[in-house]
Each structure stands twice: as structure tokens, then as C-alpha cells.
Backbone bond lengths (Angstrom), bond angles and torsions (degrees), N, CA, C in turn:
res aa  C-N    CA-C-N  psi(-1)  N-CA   C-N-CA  omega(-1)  CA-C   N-CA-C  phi
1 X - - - 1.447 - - 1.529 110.47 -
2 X 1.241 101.98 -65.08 1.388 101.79 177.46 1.799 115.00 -97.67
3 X 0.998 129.71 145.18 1.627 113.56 -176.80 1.563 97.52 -151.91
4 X 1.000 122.50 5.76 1.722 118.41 179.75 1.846 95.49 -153.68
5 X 0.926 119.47 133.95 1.975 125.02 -175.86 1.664 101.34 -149.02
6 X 1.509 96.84 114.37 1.413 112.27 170.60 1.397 105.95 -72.75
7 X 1.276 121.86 150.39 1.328 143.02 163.41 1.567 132.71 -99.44
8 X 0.867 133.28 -9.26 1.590 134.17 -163.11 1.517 107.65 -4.88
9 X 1.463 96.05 128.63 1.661 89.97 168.74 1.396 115.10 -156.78
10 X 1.617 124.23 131.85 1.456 107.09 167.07 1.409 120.14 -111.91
11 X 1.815 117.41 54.06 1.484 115.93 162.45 1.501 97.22 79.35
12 X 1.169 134.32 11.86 1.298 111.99 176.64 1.694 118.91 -104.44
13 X 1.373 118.88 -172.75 1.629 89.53 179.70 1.235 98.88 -94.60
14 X 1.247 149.46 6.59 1.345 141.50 -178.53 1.411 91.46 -85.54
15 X 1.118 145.33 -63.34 1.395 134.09 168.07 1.458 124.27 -42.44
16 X 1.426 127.33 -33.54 1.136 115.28 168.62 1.996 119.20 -72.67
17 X 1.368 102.24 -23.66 1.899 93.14 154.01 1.530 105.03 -74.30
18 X 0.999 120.39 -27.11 1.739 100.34 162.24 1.606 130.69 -52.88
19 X 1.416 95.43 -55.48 2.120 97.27 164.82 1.096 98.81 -82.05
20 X 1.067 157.02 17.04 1.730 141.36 144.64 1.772 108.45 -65.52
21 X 1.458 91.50 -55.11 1.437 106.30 -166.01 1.981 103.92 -76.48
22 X 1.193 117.65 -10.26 1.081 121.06 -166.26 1.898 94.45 -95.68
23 X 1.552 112.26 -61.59 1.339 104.46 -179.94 1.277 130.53 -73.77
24 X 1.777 105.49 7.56 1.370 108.97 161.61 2.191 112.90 -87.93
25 X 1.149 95.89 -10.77 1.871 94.90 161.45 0.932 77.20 -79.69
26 X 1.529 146.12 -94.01 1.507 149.50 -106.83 1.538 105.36 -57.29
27 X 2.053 113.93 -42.04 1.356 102.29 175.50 1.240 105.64 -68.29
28 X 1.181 158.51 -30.40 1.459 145.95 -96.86 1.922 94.13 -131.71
29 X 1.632 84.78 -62.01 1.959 90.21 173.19 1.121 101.09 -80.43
30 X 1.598 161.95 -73.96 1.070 144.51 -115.73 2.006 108.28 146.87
31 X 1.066 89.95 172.43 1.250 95.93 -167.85 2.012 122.20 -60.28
32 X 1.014 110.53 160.41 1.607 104.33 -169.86 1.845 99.51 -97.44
33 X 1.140 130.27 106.74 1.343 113.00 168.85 1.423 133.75 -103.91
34 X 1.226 95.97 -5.07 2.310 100.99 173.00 1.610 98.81 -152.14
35 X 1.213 98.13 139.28 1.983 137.59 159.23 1.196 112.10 -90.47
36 X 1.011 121.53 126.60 1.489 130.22 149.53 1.471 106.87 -97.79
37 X 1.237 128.32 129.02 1.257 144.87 124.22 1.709 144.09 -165.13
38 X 1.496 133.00 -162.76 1.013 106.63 -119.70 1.982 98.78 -116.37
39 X 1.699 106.84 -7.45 1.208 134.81 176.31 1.569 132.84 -130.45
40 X 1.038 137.35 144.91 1.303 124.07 166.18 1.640 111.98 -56.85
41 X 1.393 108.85 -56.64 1.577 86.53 168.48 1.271 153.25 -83.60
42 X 1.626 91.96 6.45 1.764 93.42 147.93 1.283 145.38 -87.12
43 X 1.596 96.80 -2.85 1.506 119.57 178.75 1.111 109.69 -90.52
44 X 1.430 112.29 -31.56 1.280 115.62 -171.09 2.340 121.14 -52.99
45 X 1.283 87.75 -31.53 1.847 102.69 172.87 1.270 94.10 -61.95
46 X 1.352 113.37 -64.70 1.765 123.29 -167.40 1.624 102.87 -41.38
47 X 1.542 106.87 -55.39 1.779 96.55 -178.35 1.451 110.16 -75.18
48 X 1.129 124.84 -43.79 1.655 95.57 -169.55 1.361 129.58 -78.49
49 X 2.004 106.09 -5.37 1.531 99.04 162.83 1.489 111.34 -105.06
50 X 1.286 120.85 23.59 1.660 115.35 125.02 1.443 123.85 -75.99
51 X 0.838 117.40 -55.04 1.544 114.96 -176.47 1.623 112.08 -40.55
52 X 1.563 100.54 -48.77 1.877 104.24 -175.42 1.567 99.51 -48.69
53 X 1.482 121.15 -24.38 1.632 140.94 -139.71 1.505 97.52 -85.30
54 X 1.335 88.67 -32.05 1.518 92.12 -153.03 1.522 146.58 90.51
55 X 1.859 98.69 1.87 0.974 131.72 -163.16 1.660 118.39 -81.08
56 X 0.764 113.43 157.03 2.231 106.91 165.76 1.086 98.90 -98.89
57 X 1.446 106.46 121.06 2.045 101.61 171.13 1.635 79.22 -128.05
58 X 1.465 89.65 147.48 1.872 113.32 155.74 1.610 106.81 -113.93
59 X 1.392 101.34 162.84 1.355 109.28 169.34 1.215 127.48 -114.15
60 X 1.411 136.81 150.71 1.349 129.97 169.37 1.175 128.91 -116.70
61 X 1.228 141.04 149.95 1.662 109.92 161.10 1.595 110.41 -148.34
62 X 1.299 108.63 142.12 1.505 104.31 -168.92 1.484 91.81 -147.67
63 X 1.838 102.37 163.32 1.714 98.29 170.67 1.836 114.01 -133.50
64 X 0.808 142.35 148.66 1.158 138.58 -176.88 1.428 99.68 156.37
65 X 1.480 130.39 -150.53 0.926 163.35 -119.04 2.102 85.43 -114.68
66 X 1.837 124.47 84.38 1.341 98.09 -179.96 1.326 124.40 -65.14
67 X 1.085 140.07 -50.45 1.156 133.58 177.09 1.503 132.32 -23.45
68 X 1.662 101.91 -47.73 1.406 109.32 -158.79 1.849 80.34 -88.83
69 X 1.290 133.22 -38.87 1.837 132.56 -167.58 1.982 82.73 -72.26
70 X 1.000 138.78 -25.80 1.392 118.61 -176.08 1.526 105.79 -95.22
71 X 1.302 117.09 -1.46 1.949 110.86 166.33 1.497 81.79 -89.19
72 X 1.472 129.10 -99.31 1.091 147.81 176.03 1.705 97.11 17.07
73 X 1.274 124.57 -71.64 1.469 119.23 -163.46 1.590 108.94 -65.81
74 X 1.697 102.57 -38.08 1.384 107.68 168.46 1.068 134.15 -34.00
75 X 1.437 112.33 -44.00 1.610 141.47 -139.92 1.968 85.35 -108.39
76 X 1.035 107.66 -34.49 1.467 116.90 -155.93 1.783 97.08 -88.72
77 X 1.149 140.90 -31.02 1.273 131.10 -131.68 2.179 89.08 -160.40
78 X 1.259 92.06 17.28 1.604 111.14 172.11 1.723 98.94 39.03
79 X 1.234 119.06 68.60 1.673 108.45 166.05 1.187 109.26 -71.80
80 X 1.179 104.59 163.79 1.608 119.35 158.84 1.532 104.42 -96.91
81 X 1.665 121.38 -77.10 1.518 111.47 -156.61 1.716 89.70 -97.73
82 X 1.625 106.24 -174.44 1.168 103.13 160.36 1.496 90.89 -156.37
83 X 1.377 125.72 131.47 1.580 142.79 -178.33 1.322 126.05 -122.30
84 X 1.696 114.27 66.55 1.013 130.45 173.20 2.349 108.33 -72.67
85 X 1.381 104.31 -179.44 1.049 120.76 -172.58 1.513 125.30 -126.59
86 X 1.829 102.95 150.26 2.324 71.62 -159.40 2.094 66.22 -140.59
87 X 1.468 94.63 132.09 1.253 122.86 160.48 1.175 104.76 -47.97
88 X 1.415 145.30 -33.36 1.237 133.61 -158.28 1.498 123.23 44.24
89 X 1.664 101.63 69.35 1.095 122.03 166.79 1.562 105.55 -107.92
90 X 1.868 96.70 168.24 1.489 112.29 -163.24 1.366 110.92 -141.72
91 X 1.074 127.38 173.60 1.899 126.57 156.80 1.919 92.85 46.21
92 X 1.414 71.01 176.85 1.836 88.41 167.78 1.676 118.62 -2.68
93 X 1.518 110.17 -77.63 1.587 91.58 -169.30 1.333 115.59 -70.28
94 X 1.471 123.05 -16.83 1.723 110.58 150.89 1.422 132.35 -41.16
95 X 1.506 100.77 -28.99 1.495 102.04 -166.70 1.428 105.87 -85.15
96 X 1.678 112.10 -30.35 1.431 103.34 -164.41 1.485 96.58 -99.79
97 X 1.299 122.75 -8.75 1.593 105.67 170.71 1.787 132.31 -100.24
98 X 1.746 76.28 0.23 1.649 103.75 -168.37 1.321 114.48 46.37
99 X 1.460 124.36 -165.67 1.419 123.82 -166.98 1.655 90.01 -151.30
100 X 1.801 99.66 121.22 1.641 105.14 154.24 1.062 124.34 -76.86
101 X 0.827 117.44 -26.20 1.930 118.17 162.43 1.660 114.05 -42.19
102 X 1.215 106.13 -68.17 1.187 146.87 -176.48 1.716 96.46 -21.63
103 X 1.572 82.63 -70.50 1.582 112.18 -176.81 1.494 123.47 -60.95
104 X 1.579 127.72 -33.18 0.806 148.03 160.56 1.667 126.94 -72.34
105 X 1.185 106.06 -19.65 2.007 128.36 146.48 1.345 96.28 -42.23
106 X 1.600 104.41 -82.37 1.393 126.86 -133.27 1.846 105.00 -75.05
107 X 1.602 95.42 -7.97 1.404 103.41 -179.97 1.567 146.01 -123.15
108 X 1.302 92.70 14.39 1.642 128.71 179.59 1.367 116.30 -124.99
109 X 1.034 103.57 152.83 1.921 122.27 170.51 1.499 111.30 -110.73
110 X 1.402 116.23 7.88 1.174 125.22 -169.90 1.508 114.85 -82.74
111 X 1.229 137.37 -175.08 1.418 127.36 -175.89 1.629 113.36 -100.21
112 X 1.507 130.02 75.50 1.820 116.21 -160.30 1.232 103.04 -100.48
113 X 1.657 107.18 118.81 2.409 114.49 145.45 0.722 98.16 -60.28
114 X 1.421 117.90 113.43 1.451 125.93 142.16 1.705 115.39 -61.99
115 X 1.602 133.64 103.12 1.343 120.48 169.84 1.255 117.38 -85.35
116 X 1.557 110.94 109.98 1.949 121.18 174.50 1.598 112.50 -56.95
117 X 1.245 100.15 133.55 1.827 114.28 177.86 1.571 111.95 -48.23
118 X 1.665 87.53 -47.10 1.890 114.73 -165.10 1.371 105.01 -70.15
119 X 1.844 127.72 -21.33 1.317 140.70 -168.37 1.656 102.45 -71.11
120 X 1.468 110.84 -31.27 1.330 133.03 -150.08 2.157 108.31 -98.94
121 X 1.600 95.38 -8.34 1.469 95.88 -166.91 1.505 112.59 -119.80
């Protein structure tokens, strides 16, 4: 079902219940084969709890515009899911910090977990 699972991540711990929750599809459907994200040391969580996994993770890293570089890799490297992480923000500082999640909803046909901050506390 699943055989390739994007990750988005920016190092935070709300993203790391995102690769928790992500390499638990990854054992379940099939193997994990591409990451998106945006640092070495935010990737860096993502690879070594694949590795414990047993998993193949690669890394990527690009900068521009995330949303549109997290379809783009999607689109590029044939994902199936993609399991980014949403602060669960609201009002005002939603507006001025916007949401890549958000954006990455509104811009794929692809299959995305959303992992909640608030799920995590």
C-alpha cells in the first residue's frame, strides 16, 4: 500500500511524533524510501529512528517555498503518504505564520497524517 512515505520535518518535537507515527505505516505497509526535510539536524531523528527500524531512509534538503518542494518531491520520487506536523495554531498567529501543512492539504492528491501537537501533550 504504502512503499515510499514523506516526512516533512523542522526538528521540532511535534514533528518527531510525526516520524514516529510515520515509521509506524512504514513498518506495517512496506518499506520507507524518501524524507523530506529542511536541515541535517532535523533529519537527523528521522534517520536514526529508521535505522533502529530497520528501515531505508534517504535524505533531502532543499530551501524555497516548503510546501510547494514537499509536493514537488512527492510528485518526483512517486510517494504514497506524506506525514507532516501542525503546531496547532489558530487566529492571528496562524495567519501571520501560516501553516505548511495547511498548504500541502490544499495542494496534493496524495494520501497526508496530519500529526496534532495537542495529540502529543
Amino acid at each position: 500500500m504504502y512503499d515510499r512515505i514523506l516526512i516533512p520535518t523542522d526538528g521540532s518535537e511535534t514533528a518527531e511524533l510525526a516520524v514516529d507515527s510515520a515509521l509506524e505505516i512504514a513498518e506495517r505497509f512496506g518499506e520507507m524510501g524518501d524524507l523530506k526535510a529542511r536541515a541535517e539536524n532535523a533529519t537527523r531523528y528521522v534517520v536514526e529512528q529508521g535505522k533502529k527500524r530497520g528501515l531505508s531512509v534517504m535524505e533531502h534538503f532543499s530551501a524555497g517555498q516548503l510546501h510547494r518542494n514537499i509536493i514537488d518531491l512527492a510528485e518526483g520520487y512517486d510517494i504514497n503518504s506524506i506525514v507532516p506536523e501542525s503546531h496547532g495554531r489558530s487566529g492571528v498567529r496562524r495567519m501571520l505564520l501560516g501553516s505548511v501543512t495547511e498548504r500541502v492539504l490544499r495542494s496534493t492528491h496524495r494520501s497526508v497524517l496530519v500529526v496534532d501537537d495537542r495529540e502529543g501533550r
